[in-house]
C-alpha positions in Angstrom: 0.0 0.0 0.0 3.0 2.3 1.3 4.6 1.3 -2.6 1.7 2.2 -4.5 1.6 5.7 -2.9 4.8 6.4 -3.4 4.6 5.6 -7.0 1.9 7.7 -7.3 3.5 10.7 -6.2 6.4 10.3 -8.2 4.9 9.9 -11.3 4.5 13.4 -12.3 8.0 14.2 -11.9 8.8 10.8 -14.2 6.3 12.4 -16.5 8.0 15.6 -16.8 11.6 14.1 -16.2 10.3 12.0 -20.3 8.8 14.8 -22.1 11.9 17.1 -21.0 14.0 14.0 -22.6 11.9 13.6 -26.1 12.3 17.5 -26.3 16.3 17.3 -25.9 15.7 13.9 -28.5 13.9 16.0 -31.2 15.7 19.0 -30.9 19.2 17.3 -31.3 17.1 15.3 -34.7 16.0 18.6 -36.2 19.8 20.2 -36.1 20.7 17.1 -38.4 18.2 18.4 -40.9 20.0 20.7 -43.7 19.4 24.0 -43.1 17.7 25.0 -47.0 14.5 22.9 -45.6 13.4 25.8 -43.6 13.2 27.5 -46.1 11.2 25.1 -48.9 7.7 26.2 -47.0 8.0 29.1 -45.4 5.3 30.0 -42.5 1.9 31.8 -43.3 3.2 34.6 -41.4 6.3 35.2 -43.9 4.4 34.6 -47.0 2.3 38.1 -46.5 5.3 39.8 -47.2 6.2 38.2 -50.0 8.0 40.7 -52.8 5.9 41.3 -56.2 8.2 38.7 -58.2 6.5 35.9 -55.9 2.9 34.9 -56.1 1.8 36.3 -53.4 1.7 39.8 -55.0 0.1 43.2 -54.1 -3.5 44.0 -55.3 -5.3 47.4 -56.4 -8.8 47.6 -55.4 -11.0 50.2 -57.2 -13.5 51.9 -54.5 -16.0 52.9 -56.3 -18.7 55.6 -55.6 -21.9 53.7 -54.3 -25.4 54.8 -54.2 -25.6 56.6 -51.3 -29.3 56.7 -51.4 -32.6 59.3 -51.8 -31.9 59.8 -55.4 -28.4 61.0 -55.2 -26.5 60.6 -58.8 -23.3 62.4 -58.1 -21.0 63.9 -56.1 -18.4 67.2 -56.0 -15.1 66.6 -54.3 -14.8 69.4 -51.2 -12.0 68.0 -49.9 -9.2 64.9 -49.9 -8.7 64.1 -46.2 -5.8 61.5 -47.7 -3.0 61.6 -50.5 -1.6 59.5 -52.7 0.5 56.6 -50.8 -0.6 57.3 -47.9 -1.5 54.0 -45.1 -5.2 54.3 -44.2 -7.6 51.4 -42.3 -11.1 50.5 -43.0 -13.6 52.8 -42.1 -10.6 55.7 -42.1 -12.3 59.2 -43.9 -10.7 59.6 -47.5 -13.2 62.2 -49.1 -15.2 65.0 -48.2 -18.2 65.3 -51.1 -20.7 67.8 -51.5 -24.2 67.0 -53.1 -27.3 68.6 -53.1 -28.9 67.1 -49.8 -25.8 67.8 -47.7 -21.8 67.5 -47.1 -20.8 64.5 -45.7 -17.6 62.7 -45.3 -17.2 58.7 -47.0 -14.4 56.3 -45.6 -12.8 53.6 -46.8 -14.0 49.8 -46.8 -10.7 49.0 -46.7 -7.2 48.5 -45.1 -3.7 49.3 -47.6 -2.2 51.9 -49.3 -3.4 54.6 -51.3 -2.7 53.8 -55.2 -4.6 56.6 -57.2 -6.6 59.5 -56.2 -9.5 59.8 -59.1 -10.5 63.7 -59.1 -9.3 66.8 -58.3 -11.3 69.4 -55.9 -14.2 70.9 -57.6 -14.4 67.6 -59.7 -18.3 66.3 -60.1 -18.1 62.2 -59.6 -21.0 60.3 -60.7 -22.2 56.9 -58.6 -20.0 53.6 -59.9 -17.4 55.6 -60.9 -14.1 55.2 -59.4 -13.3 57.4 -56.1 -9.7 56.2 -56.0 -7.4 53.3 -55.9 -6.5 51.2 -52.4 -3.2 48.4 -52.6 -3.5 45.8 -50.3 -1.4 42.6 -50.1 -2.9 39.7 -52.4 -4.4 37.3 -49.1 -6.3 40.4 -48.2 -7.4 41.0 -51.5 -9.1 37.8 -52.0 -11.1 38.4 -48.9 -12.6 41.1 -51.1 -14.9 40.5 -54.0 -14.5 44.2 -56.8 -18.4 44.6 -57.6 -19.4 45.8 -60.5 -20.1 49.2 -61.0 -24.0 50.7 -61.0 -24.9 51.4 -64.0 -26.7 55.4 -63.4 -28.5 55.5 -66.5 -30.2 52.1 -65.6 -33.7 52.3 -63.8 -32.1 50.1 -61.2 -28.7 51.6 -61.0 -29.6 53.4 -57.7 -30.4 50.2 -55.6 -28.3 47.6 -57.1 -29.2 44.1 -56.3 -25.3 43.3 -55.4 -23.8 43.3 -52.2 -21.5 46.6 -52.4 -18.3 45.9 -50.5 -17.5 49.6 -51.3 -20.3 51.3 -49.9 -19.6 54.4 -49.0 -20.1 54.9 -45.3 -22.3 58.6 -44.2 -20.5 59.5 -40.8 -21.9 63.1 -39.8 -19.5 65.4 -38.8 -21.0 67.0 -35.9 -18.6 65.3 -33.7 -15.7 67.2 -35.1 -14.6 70.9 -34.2 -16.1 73.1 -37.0 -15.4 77.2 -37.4 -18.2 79.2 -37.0 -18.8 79.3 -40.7 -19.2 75.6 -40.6 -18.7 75.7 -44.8 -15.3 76.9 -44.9 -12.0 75.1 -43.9 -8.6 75.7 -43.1 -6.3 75.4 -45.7 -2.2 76.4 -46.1 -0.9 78.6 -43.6 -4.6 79.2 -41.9 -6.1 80.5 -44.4 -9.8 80.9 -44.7 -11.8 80.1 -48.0 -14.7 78.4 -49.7 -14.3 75.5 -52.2 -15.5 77.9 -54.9 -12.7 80.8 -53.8 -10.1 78.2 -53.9 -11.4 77.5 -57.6 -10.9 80.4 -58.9 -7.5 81.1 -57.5 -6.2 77.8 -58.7 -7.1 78.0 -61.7 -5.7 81.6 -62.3 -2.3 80.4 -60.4 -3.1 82.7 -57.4 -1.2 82.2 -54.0 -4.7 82.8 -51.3 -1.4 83.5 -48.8 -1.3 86.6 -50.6 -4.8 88.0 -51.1 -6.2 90.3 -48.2 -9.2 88.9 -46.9 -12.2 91.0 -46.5 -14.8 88.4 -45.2 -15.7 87.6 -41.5 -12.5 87.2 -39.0 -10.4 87.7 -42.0 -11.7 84.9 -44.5 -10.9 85.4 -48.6 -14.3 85.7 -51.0 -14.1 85.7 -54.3 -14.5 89.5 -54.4 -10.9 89.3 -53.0 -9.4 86.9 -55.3 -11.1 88.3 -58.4 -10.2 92.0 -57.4 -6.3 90.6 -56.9 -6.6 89.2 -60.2 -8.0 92.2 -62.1 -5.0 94.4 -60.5 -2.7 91.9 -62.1 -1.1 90.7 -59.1 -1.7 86.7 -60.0 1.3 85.2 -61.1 2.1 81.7 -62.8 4.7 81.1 -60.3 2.5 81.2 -57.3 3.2 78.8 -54.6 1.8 75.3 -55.0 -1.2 73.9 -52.8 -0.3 71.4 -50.6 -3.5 69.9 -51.4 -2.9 66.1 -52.2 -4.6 66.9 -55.7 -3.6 70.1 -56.7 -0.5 68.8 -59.0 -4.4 66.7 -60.6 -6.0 70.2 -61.1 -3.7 71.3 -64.1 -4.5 68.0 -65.7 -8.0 69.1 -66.5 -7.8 71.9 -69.6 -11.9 72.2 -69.2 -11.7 74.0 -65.9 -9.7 76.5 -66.7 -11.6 77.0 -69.9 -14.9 76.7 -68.5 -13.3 79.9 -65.9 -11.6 81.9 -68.7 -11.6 85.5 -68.6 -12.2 87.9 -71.1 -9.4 90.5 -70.5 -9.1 93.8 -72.1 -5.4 94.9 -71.8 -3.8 93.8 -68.1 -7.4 93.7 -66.3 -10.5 91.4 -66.9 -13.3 92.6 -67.8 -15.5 89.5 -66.4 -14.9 86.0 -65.4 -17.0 82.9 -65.9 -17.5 80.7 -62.9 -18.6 77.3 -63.2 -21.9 76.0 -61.3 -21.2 73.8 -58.7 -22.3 72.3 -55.6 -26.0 72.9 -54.3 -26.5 75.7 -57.1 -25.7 73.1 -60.0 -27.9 70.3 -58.5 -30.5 73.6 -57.8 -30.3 74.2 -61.9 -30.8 70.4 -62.7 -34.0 70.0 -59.7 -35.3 72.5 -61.0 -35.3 72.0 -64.9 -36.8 69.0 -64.1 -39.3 70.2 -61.7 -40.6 72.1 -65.0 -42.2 68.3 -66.1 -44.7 68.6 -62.6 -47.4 70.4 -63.6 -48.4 72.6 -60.6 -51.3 73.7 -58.9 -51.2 76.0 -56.3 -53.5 77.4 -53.7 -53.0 80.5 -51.3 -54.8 81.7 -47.4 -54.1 83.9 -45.0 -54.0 82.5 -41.4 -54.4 84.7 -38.3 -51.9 83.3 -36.2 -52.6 85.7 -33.1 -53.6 82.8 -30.6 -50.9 80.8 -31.8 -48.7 83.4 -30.6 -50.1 83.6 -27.8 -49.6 79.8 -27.1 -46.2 80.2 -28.2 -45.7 82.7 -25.5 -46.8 80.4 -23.0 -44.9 77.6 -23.7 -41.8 79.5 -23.9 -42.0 80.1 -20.6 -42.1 76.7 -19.7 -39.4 75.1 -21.7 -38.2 71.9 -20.0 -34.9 71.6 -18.3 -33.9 68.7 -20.8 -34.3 71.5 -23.5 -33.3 74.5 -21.9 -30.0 76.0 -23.3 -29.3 77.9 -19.6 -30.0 76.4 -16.7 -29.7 78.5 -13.3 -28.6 76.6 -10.1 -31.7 76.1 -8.4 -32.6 74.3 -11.7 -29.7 72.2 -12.6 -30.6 70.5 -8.7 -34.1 70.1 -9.7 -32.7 68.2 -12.7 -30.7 66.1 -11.0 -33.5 65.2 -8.1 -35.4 64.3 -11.5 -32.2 62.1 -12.9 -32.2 60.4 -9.4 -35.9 59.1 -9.8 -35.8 58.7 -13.5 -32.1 57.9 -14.4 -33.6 57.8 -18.3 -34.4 61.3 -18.1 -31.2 63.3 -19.3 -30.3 66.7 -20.5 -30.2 67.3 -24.5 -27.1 67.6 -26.5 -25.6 71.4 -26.0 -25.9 71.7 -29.9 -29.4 71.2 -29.7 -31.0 72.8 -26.5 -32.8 76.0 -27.2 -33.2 79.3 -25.5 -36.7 80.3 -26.9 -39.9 79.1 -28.8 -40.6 80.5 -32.5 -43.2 79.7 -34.1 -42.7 77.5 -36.8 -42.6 74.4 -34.7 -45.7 75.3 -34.0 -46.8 75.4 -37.2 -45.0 72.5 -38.2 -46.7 70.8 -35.6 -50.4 71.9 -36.8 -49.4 70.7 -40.1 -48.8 67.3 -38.6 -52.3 67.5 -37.0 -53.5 68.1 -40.3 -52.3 65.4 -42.3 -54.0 62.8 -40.2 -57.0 64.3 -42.1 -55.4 64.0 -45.3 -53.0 60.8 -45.9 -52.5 61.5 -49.6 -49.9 63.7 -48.6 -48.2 61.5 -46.2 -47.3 59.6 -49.7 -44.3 60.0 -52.2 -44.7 59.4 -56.2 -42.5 56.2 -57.0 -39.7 57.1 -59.7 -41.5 54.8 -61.8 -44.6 57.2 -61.8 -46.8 54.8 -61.4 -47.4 54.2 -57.6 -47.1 56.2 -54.2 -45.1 55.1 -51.0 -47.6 55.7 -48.4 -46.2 56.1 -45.1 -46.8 56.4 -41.8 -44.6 58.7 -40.4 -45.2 62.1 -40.5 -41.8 63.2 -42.3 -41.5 66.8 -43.4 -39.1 68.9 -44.6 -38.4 72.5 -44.0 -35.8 74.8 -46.2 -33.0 76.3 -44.7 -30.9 79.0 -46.6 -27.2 78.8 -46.1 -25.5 81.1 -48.8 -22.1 80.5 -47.2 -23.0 76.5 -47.2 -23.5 76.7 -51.1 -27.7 77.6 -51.3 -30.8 76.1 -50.0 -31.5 73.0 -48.1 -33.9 70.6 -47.7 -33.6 68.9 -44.3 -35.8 66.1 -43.0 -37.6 66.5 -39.5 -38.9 62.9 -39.3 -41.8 61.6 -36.7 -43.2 64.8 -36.3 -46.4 63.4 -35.2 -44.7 61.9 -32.1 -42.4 65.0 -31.8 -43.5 67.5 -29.0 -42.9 71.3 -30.4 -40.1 71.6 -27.8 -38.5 68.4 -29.4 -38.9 70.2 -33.1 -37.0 73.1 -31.8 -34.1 71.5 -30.4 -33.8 69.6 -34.0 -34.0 72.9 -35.7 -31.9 74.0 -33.9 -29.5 71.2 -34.4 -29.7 71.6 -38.3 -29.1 75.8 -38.3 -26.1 74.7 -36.7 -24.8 71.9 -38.8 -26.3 72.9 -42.1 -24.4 71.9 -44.5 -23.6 68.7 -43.0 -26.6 67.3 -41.5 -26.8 64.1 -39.2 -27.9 61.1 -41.2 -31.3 60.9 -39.7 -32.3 64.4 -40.9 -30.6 63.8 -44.3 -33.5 61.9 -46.1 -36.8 63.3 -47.8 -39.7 64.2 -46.2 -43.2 63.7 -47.8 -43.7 67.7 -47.7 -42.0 70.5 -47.4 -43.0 74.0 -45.1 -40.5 77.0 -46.3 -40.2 79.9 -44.2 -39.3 82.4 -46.6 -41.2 85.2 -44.5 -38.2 85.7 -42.3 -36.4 87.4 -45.2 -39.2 89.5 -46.3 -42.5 89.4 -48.8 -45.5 88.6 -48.0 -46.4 85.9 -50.7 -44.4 83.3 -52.9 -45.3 80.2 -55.4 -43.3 77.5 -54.1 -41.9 74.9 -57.0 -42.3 71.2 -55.9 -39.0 69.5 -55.9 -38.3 66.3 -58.2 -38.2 64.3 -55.6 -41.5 62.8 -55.5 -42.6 65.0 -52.6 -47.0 65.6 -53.6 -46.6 69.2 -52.2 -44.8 72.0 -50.9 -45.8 75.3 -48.7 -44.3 78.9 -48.5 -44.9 81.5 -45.3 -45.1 85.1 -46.2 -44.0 87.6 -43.7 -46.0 87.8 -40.7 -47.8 91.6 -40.0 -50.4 93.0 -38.0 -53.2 94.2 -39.2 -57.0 95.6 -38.2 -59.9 93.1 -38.6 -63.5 93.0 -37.5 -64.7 90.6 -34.8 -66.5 87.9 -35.6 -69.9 89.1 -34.6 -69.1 92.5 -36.3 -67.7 90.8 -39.3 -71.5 90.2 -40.1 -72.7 93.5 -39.7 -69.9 94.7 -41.9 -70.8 92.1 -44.6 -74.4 92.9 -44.5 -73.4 96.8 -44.8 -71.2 95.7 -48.2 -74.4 94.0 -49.3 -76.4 97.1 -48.6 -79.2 94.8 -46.1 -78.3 97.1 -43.2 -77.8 100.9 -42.6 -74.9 102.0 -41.3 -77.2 104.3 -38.9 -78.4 101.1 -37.5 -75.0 99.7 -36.1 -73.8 101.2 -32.9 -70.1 100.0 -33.6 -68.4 97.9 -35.2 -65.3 96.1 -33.4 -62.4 96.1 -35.1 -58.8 94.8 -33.3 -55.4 93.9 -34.5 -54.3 90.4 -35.5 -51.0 89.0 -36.5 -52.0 87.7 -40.3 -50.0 85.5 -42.2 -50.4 84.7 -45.8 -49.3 81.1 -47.2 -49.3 79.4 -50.5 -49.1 75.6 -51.2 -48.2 73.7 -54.5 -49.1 70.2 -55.3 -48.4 67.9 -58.0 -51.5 68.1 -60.1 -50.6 64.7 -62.1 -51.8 63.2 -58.4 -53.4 66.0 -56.8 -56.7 67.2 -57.2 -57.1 71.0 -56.6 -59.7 70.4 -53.6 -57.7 67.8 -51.9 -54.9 70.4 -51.6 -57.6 73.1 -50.9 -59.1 70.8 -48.1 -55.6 70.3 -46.7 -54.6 74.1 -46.1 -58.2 74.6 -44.5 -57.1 72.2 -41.9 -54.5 73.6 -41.0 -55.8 76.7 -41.2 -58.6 76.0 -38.7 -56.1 74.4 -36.5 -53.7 77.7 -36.7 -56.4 79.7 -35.7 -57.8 77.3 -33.2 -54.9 75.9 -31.9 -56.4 74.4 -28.4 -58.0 71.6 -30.8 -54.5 70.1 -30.9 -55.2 69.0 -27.3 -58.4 68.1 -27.8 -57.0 65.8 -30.5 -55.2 63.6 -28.5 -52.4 62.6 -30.9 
């Protein structure tokens, strides 16, 4: 018994005591070998560095401009945020890109080294065509399959039934530190200019380092450039942009044709600029737009009580929204946070310090189109079926003539969105605009413009190509005298000559805040008293706007 215990404990010192001894045994067996056999199959881990005379060589990958969805068909290049040979990884921003929804940034799909850059700055890219170039090593390479490009001029270029490998990935760039002219960027020595001032002073070999700039906190227009230009101070031996594609730009005799100036002796007399951006995609949207045949329809809503409600509730903005908080409040939000953990405070970008009205009036809109579900619907590009939904998407333009022109951004769920939550999102938008979070990027199924805040009283809105059924303008609110309701009668009956004057004591007349609006509506779809009945809804609920608690939704 004593034997067999012993033996057991010995046994895993015999056990190691062997396998030490077949180690020693093996090792001494492999240094008989001869030495080239270490080199016949060399491990996985070598073979990825294999040179280009091997099999294992190198591959180019094309990444090629996918659809990046709600009709988009090209691109312009704003900016290269790499350069040719440069080491990125996936999902790495190459390419800033301007279209006419918004500027976003696309990144790379994949890991290697930069080959080919395919376009200058300026340069229009349509979708499947080729953004640039990525090297990668071979065993990489056939992890990735090279779709075929889209083919735009096909009805089903835009959703292609492929997988795309290269899709071109929307990050919003809200999270990054923007001037407060969020459409212009440093470029060499912090110098401040537009895509389109950089144009023009490439193309006419004009150093910005050496134009005065007369914009905000120093920045070059294109006055500048062009009045640096006409006193004959642009040279041909201007310093080169460090831009990874300026040496590109003077590969391209169109651009500097298409920005030729007629000169009379050393100064030019006038200077063609190309359209680009938002304005070129405005030119095509709306050529196109002239196939809708339109139908439009005009009211004037008294919006006094609305104000009045809007007063109100700007007093009583929550502490979620509220841009300021004093101390008393930021306790009372945290007693809040400590029973309702779910309950925070907004992002700082998009808390507000006051109620306007057009949330409001967005929001009767909303109420309205329960009513009237036609115009919850877009036209499919086939033009022969809507896409009804269910949301209550809608659009609103915002003018940002430093961002390039007029946007369309998307306010979606509005019918679950409290006026306070519309706000805040507007408010997001006036401070991101042009480069809007993806959520607000899309199309909505109607568009309000508040062109009133500039001036005029009335407008004809143009529907956009985009399938939308209608579109509204707001004229410039003003205050004007009106009867009462109960005199309004006697005044009417006094027009019609069925009452004396001599028999009315008085007739009350007050002031009211009037606003007039005009709608436009697809008449290929839309009757003229569907869109009729739609305004008069949201008229009455304008006018009336307690009904939108009555309502319930």
């Amino acid at each position: 018994m004593i034997a067999r215990r012993a033996s057991r404990l010995l046994r895993p010192t015999i056990t190691t005591a062997r396998v030490a001894t077949r180690q020693r045994l093996a090792q001494e067996q492999l240094s008989l070998l001869p030495r080239v056999s270490s080199a016949v199959v060399p491990p996985r881990s070598w073979r990825s560095f294999a040179s280009a005379s091997m099999n294992q060589a190198a591959v180019s990958k094309p990444f090629l401009l996918a659809d990046i969805g709600e009709g988009i068909t090209e691109v312009e290049i704003v900016k290269w945020l790499i350069e040719d040979g440069q080491q990125i990884e996936m999902f790495d921003p190459i390419v800033e890109v301007m279209s006419d929804k918004a500027t976003v940034e696309i990144t790379s799909p994949y890991s290697g080294r930069v080959k080919a850059l395919n376009g200058a700055v300026g340069d229009v890219i349509r979708v499947g065509k080729t953004l640039c170039e990525v090297e990668m090593d071979a065993e990489e390479g056939e992890k990735v399959e090279t779709p075929s490009a889209p083919t735009v001029d096909s009805p089903n270029a835009a959703h292609p039934s492929n997988a795309v490998p290269e899709k071109a990935y929307l990050v919003s760039s809200t999270s990054k530190t923007e001037p407060s002219t969020l459409t212009t960027e440093v470029i060499d020595r912090e110098v401040w200019a537009t895509p389109a001032t950089r144009r023009i002073a490439r193309e006419h070999s004009v150093n910005l380092n050496r134009v005065p700039g007369t914009g905000k906190d120093g920045r070059v227009t294109k006055t500048d450039v062009l009045d640096f230009i006409a006193q004959g101070a642009g040279a041909p031996s201007a310093a080169p942009s460090s831009s990874p594609v300026a040496s590109t730009s003077s590969a391209t005799p169109t651009s500097s044709a298409q920005s030729s100036s007629s000169a009379t002796g050393s100064s030019a007399a006038s200077t063609t600029v190309a359209l680009t951006g938002v304005r070129k995609a405005m030119f095509k949207a709306m050529t196109a737009s002239l196939s809708i045949p339109h139908f439009s329809y005009s009211e004037t809503l008294d919006v006094t009580l609305l104000e009045r409600l809007r007063i109100s509730l700007n007093s009583h903005i929550p502490l979620t929204h509220r841009a300021t908080l004093t101390p008393a409040e930021e306790a009372q939000l945290s007693a809040i946070q400590n029973f309702s953990p779910s309950t925070t405070r907004l992002p700082e970008a998009e808390r507000i310090q006051k109620l306007t009205l057009l949330p409001l009036l967005i929001k009767c809109l909303s109420q309205a189109l329960y009513d009237h579900p036609l115009f919850l619907s877009l036209l499919a590009p086939t033009h022969d079926a809507l896409i009804l939904r269910k949301s209550h998407d809608i659009s609103i333009a915002l003018s940002a003539p430093s961002g390039g022109g007029l946007y369309t951004p998307l306010l979606p769920n509005v019918d679950s969105s409290s006026p306070y939550d519309l706000a805040s999102q507007i408010t997001l938008l006036q401070k991101t605009v042009p480069r809007f979070p993806p959520k607000h990027s899309g199309t909505g199924s109607i568009t309000l413009s508040n062109v009133g805040v500039v001036g005029g009283t009335t407008t004809h809105p143009i529907i956009p190509p985009t399938g939308q059924l209608a579109i509204g303008a707001m004229g410039k609110i003003r205050v004007e005298p009106r009867y009462t309701k109960g005199s309004l009668v006697e005044a009417k009956k006094i027009a019609q000559g069925l009452l004396d004057e001599s028999e009315v004591e008085l007739l009350r007349v007050e002031p009211r805040m009037l606003m007039d609006v005009t709608f436009s509506a697809d008449h290929r779809v839309v009757e003229g008293v569907e869109l009729a009945k739609l305004v008069e809804s949201w008229k009455r609920i304008v006018e009336e706007p307690g009904r939108m608690s009555g309502l319930g939704r």
